[in-house]
C-alpha positions as CSV (number, residue, x, y, z in Angstrom):
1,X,70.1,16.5,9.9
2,X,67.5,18.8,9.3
3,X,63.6,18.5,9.6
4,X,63.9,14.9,11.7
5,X,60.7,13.2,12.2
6,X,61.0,10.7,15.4
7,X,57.4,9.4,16.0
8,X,55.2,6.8,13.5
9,X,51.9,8.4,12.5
10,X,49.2,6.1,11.8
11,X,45.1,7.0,10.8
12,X,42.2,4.8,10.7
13,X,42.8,2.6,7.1
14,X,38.7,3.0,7.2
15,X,38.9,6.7,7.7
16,X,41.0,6.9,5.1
17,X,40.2,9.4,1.8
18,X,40.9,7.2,-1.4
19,X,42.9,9.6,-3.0
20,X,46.6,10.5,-3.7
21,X,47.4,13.3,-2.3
22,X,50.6,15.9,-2.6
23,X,51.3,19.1,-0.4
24,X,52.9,22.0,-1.9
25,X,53.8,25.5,-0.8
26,X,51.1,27.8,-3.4
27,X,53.8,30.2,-4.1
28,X,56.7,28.0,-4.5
29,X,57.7,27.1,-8.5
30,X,56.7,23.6,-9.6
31,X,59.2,23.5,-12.4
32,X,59.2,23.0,-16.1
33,X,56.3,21.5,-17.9
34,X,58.2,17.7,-17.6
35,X,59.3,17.7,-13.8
36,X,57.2,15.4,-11.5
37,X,55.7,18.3,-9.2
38,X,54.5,20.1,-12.5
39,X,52.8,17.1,-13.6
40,X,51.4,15.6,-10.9
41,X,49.8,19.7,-10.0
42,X,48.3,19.5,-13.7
43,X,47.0,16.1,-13.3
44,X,45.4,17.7,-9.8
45,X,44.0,20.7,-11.9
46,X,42.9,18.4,-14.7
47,X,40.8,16.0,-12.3
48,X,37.5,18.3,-11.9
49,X,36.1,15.4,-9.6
50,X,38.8,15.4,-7.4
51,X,38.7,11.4,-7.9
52,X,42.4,10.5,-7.4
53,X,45.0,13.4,-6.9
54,X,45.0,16.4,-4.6
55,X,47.4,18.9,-4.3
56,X,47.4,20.6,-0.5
57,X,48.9,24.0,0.8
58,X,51.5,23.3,2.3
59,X,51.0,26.7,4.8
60,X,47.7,25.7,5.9
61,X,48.5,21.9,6.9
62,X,51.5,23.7,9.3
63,X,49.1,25.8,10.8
64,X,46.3,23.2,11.2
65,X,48.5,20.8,12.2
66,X,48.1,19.1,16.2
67,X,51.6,19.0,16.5
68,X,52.7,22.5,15.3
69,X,50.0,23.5,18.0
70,X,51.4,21.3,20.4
71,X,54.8,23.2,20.0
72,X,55.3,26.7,21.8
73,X,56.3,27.6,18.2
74,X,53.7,27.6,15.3
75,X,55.9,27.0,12.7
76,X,59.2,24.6,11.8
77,X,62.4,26.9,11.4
78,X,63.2,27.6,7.9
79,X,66.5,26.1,7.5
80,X,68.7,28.5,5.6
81,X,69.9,27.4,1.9
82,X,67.8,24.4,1.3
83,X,63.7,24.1,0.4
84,X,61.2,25.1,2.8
85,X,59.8,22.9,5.8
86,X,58.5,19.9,5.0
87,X,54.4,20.0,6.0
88,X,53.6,17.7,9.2
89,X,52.8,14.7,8.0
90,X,49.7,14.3,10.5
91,X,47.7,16.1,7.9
92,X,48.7,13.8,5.0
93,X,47.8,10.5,6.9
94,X,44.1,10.9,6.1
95,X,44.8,10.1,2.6
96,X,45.5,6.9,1.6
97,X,48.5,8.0,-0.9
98,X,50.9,10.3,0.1
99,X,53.0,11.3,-3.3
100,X,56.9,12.7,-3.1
101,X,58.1,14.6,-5.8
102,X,61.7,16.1,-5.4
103,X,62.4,19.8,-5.7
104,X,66.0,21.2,-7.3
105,X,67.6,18.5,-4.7
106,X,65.7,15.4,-3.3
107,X,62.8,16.1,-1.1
108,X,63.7,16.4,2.8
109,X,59.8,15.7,3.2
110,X,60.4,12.2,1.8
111,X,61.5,11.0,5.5
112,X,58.0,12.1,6.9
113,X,56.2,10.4,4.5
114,X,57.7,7.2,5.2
115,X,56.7,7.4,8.9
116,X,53.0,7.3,8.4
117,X,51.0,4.7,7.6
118,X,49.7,5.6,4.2
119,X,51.9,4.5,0.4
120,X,54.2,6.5,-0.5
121,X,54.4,7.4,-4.2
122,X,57.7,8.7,-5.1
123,X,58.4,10.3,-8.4
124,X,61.5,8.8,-10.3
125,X,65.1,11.1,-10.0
126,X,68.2,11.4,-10.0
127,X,68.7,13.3,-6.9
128,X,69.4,11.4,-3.4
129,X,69.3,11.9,-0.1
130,X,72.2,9.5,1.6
131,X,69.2,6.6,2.9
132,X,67.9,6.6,-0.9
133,X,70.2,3.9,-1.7
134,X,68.9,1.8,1.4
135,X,65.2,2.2,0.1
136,X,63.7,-0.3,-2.4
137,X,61.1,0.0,-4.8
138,X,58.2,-2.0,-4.1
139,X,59.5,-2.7,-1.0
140,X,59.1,0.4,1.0
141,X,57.4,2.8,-2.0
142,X,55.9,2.6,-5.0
143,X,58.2,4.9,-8.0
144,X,56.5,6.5,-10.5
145,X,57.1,8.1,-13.9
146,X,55.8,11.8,-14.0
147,X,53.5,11.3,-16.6
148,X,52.0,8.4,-15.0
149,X,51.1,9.2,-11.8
150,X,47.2,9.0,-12.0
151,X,47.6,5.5,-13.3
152,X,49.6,4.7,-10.4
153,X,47.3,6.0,-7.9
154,X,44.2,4.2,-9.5
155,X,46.5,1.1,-9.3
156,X,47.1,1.7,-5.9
157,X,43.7,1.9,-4.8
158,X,42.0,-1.0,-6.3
159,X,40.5,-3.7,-3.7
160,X,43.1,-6.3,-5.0
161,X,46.1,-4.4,-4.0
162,X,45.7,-3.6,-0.9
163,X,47.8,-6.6,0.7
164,X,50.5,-5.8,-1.1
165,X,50.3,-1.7,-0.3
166,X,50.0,-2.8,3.7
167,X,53.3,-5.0,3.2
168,X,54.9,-1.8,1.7
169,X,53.9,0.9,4.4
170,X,54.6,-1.3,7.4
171,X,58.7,-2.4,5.5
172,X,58.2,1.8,5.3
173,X,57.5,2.3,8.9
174,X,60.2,0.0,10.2
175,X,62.7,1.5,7.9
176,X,61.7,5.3,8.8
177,X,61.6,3.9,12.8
178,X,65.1,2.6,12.2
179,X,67.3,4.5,10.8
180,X,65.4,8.1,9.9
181,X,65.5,9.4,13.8
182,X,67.6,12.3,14.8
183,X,69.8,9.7,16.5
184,X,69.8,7.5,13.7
185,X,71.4,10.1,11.1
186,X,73.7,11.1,13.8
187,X,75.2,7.8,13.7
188,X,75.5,7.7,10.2
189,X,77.0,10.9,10.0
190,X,79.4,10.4,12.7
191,X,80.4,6.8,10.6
192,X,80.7,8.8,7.6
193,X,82.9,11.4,8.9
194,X,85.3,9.0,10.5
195,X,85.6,6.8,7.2
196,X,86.8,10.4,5.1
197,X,88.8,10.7,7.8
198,X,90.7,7.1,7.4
199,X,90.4,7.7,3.3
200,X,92.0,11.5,2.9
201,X,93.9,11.5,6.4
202,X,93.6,12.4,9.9
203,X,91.7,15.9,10.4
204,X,90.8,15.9,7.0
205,X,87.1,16.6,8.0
206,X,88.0,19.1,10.8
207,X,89.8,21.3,7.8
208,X,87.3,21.1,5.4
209,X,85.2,23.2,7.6
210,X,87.4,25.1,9.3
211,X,86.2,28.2,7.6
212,X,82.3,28.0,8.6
213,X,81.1,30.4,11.0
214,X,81.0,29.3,14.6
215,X,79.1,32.7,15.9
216,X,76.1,32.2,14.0
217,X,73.6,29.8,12.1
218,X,75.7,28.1,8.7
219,X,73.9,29.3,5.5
220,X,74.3,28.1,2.1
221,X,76.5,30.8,1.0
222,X,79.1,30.1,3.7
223,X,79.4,26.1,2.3
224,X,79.6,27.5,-1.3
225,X,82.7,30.0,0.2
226,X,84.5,26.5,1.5
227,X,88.0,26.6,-0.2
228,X,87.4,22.5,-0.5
229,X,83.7,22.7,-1.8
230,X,84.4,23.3,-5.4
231,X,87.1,20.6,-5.8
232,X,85.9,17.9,-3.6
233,X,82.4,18.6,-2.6
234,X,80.9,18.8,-6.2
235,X,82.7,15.8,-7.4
236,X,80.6,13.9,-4.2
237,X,83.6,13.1,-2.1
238,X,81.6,14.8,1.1
């Protein structure tokens, strides 16, 4: 439920810079030398010209951002025990690639991306969010090996594809429209809850969480304390 993104973003396809492009926070570890961010930041580095990848600061495109202005508050809330804000994705619209690399866990940014109206790239993984599933490659994204992502981005650019990208980012829009809203997870959540319910027994749900802290904002720690975590929880029942 955190970081929702309720509104399509679309920039000028002629405005657009030919480039892939990534945002990441400067401070915030990449990983080792064969995870996606690291590669896709040395490809970034490696590119002199600046031709096809970019890598953005994350911090900057908040503050620069029309809609963080637009808010009484400059920044998103951190959300305590999961990665840092996602950057608005108003920024990232200028580009005509937007590239999604997961962190430690899949990438809560991935949702924004998907509302605007440039390709997503999204580097292969085995993490998920719960809509993964529901997503289909070449579809609504293009996936990418690590090690391949400038070749996908030159790919992506040339004159021939670009019927097939615009079928991609508008099954992307209609999918983020759908079923990525606030409302839209609610529902799936509430769904999900019931059908543990039926499957484990009536307040099954309720108990699991008994323990979490109603006085104050839940943090990671407090999930991790969960008498149920460790026996159900990490073998994906919830």
């Amino acid at each position: 439920m955190s970081y929702p993104f309720e509104k399509l973003v679309d920039y000028p396809l002629d405005k657009k810079i030919p480039q892939g492009v990534m945002a990441s926070y400067m401070d915030e570890a990449v990983g080792t030398e064969s995870t996606c961010r690291s590669l896709v930041h040395r490809f970034a580095r490696a590119d002199v010209a600046g031709d096809y990848i970019k890598i953005l600061d994350s911090e900057l495109l908040t503050a620069t951002s029309k809609d963080s202005r637009d808010r009484s508050a400059a920044k998103v809330a951190h959300v305590s025990g999961i990665v840092a804000p996602p950057p608005p994705p108003d920024q990232l619209v200028r580009y005509s690639l937007v590239m999604s690399c997961d962190y430690q866990t899949a990438n809560p940014g991935l949702a924004s991306l998907l509302h605007t109206n440039s390709l997503v790239l999204k580097g292969r993984s085995s993490w998920y969010e719960y809509y993964y599933r529901a997503l289909e490659n070449g579809v609504h994204f293009v996936e990418f090996e690590p090690g391949f992502a400038e070749e996908e981005v030159k790919d992506a650019l040339k004159p021939g594809a670009q019927a097939k990208v615009r079928a991609m980012v508008e099954a992307a829009q209609r999918f983020a429209y759908k079923y990525l809203s606030q409302r839209s997870r609610a529902l799936f959540f509430e769904k999900a809850i019931s059908e543990y319910n039926k499957l484990f027994g009536p307040g099954y749900m309720k108990a699991t969480v008994a323990d979490l802290p109603a006085d104050r904002s839940i943090q990671m720690r407090d999930i991790m304390a969960l008498k149920m975590y460790p026996s159900s929880w990490r073998q994906g029942l919830a």
